[in-house]
Biopython code that builds the backbone (N, CA, C, O; Angstrom):
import numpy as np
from Bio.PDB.StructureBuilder import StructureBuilder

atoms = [
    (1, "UNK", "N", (-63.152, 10.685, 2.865)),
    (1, "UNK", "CA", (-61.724, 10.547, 2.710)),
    (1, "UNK", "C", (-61.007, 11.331, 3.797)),
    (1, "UNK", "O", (-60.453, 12.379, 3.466)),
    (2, "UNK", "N", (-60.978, 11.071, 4.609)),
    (2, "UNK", "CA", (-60.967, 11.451, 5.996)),
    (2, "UNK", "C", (-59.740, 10.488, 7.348)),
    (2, "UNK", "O", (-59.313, 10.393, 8.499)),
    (3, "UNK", "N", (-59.748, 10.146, 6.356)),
    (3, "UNK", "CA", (-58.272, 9.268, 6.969)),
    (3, "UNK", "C", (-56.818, 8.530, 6.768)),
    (3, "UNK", "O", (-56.181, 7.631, 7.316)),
    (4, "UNK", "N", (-56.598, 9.837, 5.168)),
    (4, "UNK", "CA", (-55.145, 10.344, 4.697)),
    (4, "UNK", "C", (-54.698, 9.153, 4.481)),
    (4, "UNK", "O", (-53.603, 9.059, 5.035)),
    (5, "UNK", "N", (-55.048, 7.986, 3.845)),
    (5, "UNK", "CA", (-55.404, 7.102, 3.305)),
    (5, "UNK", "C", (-54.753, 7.171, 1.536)),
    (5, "UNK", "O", (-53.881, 6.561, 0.917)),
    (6, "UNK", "N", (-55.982, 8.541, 1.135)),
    (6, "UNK", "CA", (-56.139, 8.727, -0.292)),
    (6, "UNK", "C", (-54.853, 9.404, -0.519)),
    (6, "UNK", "O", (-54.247, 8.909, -1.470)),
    (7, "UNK", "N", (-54.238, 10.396, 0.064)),
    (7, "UNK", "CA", (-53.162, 11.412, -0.103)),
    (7, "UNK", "C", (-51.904, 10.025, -0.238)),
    (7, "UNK", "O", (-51.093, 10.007, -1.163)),
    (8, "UNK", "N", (-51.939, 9.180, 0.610)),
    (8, "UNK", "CA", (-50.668, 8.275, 0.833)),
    (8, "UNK", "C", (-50.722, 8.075, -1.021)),
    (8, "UNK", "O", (-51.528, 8.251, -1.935)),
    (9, "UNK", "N", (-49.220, 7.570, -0.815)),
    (9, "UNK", "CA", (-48.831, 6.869, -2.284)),
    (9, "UNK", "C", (-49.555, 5.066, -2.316)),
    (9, "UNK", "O", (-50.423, 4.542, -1.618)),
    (10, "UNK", "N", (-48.938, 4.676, -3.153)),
    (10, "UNK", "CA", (-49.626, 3.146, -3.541)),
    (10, "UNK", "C", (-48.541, 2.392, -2.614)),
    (10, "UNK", "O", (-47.532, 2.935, -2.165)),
    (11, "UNK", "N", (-48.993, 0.775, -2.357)),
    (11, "UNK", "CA", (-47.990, 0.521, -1.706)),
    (11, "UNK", "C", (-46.350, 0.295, -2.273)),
    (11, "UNK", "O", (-45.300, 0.342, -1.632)),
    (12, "UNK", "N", (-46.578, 0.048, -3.650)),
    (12, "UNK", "CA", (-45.424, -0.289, -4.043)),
    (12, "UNK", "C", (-44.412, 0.795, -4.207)),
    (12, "UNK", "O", (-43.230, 0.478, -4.337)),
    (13, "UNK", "N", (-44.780, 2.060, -4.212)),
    (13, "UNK", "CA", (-44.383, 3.200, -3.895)),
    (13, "UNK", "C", (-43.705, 3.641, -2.839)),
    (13, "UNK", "O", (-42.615, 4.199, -2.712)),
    (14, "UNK", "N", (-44.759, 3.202, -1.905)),
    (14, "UNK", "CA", (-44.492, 4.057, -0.461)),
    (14, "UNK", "C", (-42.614, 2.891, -0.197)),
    (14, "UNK", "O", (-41.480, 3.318, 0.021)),
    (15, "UNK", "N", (-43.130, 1.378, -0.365)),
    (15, "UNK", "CA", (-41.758, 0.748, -0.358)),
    (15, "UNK", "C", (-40.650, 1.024, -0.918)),
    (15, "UNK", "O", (-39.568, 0.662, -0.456)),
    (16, "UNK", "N", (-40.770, 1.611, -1.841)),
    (16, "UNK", "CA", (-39.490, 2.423, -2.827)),
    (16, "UNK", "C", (-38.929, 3.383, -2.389)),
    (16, "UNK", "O", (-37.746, 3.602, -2.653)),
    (17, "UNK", "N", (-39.913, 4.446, -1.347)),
    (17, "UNK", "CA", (-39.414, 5.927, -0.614)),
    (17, "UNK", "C", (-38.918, 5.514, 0.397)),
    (17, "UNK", "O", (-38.502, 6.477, 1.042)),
    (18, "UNK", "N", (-38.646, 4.147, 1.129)),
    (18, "UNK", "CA", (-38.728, 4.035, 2.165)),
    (18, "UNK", "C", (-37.114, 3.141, 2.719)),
    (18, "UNK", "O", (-36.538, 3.162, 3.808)),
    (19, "UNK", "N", (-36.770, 2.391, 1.371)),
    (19, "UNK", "CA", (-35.733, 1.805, 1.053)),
    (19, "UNK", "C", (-34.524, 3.153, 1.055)),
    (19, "UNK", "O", (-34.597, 4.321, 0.672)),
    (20, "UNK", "N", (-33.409, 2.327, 1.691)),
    (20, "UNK", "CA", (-31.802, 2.958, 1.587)),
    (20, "UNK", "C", (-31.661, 2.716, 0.462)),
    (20, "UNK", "O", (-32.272, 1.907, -0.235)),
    (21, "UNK", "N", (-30.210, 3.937, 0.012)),
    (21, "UNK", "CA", (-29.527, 3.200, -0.721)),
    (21, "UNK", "C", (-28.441, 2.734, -0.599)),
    (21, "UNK", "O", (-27.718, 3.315, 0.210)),
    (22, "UNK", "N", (-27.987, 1.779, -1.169)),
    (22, "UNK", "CA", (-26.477, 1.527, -0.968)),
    (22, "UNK", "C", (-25.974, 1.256, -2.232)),
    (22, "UNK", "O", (-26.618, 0.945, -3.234)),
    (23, "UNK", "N", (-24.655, 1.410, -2.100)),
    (23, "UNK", "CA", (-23.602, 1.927, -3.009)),
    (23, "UNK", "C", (-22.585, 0.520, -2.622)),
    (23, "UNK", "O", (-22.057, 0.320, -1.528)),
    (24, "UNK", "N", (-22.483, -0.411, -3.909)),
    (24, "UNK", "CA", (-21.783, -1.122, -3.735)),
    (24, "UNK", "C", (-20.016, -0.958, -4.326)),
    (24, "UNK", "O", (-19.724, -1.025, -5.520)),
    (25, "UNK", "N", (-19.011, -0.740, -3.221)),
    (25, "UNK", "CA", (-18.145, -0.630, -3.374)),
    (25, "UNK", "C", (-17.207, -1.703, -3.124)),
    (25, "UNK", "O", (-17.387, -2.478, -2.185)),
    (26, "UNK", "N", (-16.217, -1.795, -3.907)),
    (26, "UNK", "CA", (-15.413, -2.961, -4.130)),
    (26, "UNK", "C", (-14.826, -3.522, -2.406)),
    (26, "UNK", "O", (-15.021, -2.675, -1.534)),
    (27, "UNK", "N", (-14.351, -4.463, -2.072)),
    (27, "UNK", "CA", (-13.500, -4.273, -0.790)),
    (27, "UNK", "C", (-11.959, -4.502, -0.934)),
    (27, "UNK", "O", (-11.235, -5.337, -1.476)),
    (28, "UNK", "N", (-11.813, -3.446, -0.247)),
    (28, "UNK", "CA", (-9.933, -3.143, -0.854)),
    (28, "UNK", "C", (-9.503, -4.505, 0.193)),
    (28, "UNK", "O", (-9.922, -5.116, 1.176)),
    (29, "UNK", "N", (-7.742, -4.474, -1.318)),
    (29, "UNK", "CA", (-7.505, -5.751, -1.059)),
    (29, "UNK", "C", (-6.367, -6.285, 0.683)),
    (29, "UNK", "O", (-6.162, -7.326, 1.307)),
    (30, "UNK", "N", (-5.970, -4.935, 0.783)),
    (30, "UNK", "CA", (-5.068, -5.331, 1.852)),
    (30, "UNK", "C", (-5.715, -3.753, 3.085)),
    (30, "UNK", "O", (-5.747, -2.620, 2.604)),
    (31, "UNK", "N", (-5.911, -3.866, 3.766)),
    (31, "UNK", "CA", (-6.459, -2.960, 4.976)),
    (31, "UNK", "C", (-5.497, -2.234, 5.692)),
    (31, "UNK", "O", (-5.840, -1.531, 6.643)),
    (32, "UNK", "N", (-4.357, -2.325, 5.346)),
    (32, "UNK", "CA", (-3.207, -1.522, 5.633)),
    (32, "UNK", "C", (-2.431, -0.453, 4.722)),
    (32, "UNK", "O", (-1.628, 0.478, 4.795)),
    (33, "UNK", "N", (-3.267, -1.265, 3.736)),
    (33, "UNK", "CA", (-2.880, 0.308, 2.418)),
    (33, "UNK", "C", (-2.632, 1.703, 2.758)),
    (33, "UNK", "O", (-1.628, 2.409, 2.852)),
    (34, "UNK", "N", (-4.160, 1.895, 2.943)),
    (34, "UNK", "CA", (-4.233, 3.172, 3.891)),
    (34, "UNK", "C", (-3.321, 4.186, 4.624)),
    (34, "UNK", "O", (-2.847, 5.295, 4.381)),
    (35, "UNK", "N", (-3.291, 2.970, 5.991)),
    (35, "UNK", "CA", (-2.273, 4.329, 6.489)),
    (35, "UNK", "C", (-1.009, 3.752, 6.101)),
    (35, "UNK", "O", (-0.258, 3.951, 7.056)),
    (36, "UNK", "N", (-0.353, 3.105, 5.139)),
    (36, "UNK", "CA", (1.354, 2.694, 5.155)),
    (36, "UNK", "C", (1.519, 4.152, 3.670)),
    (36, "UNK", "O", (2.596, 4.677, 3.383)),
    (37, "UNK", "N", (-0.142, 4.572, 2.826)),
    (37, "UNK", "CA", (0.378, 5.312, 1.845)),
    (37, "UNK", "C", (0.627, 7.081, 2.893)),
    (37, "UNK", "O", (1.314, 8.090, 2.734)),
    (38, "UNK", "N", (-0.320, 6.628, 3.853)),
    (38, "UNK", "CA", (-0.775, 7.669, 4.334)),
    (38, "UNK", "C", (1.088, 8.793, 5.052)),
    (38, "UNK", "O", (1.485, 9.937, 4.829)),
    (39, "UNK", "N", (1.706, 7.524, 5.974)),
    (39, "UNK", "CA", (3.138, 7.586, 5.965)),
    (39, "UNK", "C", (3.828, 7.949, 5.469)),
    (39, "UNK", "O", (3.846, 7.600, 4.289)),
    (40, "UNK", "N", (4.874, 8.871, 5.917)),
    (40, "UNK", "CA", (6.035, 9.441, 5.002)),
    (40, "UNK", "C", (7.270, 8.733, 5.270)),
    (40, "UNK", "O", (8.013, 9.044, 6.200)),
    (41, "UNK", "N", (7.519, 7.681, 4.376)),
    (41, "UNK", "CA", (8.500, 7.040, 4.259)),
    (41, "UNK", "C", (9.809, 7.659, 3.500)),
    (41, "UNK", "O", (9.716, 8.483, 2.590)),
    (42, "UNK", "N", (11.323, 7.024, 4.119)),
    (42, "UNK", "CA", (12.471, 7.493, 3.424)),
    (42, "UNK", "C", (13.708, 5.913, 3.531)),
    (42, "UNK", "O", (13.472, 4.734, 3.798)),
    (43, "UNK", "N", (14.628, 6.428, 3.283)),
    (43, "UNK", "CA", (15.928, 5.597, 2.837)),
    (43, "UNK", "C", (16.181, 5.312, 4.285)),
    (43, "UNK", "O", (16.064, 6.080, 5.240)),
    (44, "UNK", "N", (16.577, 3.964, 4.260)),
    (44, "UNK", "CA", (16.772, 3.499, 5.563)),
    (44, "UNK", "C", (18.547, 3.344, 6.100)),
    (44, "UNK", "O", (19.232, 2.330, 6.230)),
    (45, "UNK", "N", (18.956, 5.101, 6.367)),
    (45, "UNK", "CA", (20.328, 4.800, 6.914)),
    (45, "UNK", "C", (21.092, 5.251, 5.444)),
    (45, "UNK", "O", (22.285, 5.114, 5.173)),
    (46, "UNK", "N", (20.157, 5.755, 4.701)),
    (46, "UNK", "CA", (21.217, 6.147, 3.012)),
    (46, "UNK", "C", (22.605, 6.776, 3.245)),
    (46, "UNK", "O", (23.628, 6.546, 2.601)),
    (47, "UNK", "N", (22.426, 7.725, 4.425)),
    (47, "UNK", "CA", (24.199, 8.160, 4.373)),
    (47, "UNK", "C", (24.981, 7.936, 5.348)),
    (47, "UNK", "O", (25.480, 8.863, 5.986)),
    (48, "UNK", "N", (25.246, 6.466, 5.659)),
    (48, "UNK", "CA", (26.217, 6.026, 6.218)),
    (48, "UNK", "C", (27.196, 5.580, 5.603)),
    (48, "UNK", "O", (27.309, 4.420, 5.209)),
    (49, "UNK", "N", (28.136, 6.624, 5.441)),
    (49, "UNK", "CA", (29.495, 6.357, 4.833)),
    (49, "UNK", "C", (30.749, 4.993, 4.943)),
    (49, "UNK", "O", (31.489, 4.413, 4.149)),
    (50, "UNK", "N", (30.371, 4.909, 6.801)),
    (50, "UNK", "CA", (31.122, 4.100, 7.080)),
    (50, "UNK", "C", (30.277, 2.476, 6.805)),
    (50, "UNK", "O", (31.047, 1.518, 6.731)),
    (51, "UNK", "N", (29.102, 2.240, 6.693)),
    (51, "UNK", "CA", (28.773, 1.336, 6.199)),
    (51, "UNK", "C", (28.854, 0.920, 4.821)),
    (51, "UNK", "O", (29.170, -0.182, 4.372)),
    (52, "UNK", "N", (28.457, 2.163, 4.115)),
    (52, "UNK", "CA", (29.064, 1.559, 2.312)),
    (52, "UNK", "C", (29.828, 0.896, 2.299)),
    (52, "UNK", "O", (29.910, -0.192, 1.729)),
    (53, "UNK", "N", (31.085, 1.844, 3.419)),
    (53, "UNK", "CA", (32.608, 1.556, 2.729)),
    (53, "UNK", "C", (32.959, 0.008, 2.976)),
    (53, "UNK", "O", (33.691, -0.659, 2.245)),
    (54, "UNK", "N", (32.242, -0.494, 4.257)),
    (54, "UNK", "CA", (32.636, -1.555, 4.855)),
    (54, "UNK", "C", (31.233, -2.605, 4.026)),
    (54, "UNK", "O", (30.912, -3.689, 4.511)),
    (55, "UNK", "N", (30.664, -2.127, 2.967)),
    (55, "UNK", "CA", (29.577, -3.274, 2.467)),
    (55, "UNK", "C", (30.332, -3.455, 1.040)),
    (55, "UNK", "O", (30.043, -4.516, 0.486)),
    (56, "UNK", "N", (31.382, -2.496, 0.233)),
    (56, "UNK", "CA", (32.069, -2.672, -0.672)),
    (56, "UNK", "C", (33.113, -3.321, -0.312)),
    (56, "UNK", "O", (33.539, -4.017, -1.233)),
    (57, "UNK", "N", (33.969, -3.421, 1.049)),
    (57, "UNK", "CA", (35.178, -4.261, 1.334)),
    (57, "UNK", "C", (34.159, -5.627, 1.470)),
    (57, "UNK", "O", (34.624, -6.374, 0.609)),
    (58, "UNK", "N", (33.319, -6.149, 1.936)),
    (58, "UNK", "CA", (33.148, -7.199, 2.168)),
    (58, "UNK", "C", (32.478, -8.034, 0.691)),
    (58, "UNK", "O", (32.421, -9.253, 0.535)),
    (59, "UNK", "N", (31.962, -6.843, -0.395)),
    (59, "UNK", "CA", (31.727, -7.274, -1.702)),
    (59, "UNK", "C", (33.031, -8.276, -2.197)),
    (59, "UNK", "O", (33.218, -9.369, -2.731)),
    (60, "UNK", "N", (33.774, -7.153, -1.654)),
    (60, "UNK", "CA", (35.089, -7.432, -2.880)),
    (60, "UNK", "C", (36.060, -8.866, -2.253)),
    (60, "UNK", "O", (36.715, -9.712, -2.862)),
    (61, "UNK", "N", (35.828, -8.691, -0.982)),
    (61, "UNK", "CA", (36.294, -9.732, 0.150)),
    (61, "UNK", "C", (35.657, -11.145, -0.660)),
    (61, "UNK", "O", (36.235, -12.099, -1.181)),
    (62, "UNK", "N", (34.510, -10.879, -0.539)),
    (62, "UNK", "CA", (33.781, -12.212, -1.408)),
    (62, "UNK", "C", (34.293, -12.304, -3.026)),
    (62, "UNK", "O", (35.049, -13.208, -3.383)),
    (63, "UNK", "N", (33.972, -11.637, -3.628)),
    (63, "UNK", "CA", (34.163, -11.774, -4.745)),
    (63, "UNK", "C", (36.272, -12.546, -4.977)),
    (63, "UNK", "O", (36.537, -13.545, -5.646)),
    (64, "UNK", "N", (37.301, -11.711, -4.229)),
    (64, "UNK", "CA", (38.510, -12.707, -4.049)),
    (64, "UNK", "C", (38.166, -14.214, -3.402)),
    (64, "UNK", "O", (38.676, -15.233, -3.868)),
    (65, "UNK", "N", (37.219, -14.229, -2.250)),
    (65, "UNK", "CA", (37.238, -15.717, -2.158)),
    (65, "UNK", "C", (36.216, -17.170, -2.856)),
    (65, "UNK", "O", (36.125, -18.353, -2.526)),
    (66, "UNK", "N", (35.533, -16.275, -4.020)),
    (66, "UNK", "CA", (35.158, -17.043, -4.773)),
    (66, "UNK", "C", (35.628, -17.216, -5.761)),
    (66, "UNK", "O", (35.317, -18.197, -6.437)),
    (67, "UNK", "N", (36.575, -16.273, -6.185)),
    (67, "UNK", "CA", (37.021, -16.912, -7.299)),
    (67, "UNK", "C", (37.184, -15.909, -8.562)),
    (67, "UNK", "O", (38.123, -15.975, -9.355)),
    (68, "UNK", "N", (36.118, -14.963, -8.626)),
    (68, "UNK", "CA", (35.849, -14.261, -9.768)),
    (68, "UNK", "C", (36.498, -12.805, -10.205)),
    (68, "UNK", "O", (36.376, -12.171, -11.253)),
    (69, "UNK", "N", (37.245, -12.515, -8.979)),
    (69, "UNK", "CA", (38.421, -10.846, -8.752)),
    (69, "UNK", "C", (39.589, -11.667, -8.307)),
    (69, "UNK", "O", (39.718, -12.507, -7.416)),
    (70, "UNK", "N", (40.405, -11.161, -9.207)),
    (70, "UNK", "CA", (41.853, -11.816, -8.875)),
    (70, "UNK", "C", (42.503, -10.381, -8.286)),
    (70, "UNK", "O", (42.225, -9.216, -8.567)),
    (71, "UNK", "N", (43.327, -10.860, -7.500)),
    (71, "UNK", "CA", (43.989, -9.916, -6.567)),
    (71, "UNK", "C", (44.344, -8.482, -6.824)),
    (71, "UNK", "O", (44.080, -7.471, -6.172)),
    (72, "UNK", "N", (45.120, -8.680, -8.127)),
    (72, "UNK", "CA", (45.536, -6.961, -8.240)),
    (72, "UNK", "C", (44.530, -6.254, -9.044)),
    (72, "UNK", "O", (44.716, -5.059, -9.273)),
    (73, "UNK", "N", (43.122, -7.057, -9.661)),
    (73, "UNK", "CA", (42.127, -6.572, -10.421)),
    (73, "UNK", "C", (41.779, -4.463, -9.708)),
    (73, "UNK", "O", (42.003, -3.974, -8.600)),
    (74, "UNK", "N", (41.359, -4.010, -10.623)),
    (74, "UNK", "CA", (40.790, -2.394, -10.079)),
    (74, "UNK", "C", (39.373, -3.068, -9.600)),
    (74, "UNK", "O", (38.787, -4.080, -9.984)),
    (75, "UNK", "N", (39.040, -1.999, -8.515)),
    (75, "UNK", "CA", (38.110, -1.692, -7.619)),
    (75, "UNK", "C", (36.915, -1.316, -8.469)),
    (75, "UNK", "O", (37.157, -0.761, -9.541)),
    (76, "UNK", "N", (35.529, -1.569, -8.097)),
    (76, "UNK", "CA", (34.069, -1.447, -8.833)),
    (76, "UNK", "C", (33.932, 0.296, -8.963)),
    (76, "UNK", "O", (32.936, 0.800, -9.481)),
]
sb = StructureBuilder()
sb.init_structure("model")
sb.init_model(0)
sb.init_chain("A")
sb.init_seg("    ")
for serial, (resi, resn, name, xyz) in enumerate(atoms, 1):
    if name == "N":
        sb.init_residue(resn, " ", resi, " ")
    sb.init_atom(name, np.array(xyz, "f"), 0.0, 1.0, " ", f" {name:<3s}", serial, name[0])
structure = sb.get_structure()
């Protein structure tokens, strides 16, 4: 016994030590997840005063020319 033969494991063995493993993990659904959570996102332009003011005149602008705010009605 002279040619380490006997010391080896069986074959079905030695194939088992010899195998990876792998780890089956799901595949995420969109690949941009990542870095868009990764990002520090905020309000786009939140304190522009002069835009409110002029996105509530043009509310109310609409709302007189459809029909539904009659003229001397109070403001939202």
């Amino acid at each position: 016994m002279t040619n380490g033969a006997a010391h080896a494991a069986p074959g079905h063995l030695r194939e088992r030590m010899n195998m990876k493993m792998t780890i089956k993990l799901p595949k995420p659904r969109n690949p941009l997840v990542a870095p868009a959570r990764a990002r520090v996102a905020g309000a786009h332009a939140a304190h522009n005063p002069a835009r409110r003011t002029r996105r509530i005149e043009k509310q109310n602008l609409n709302l007189l020319l459809s029909g539904r705010k009659r003229d001397g009605g109070e403001d939202a």
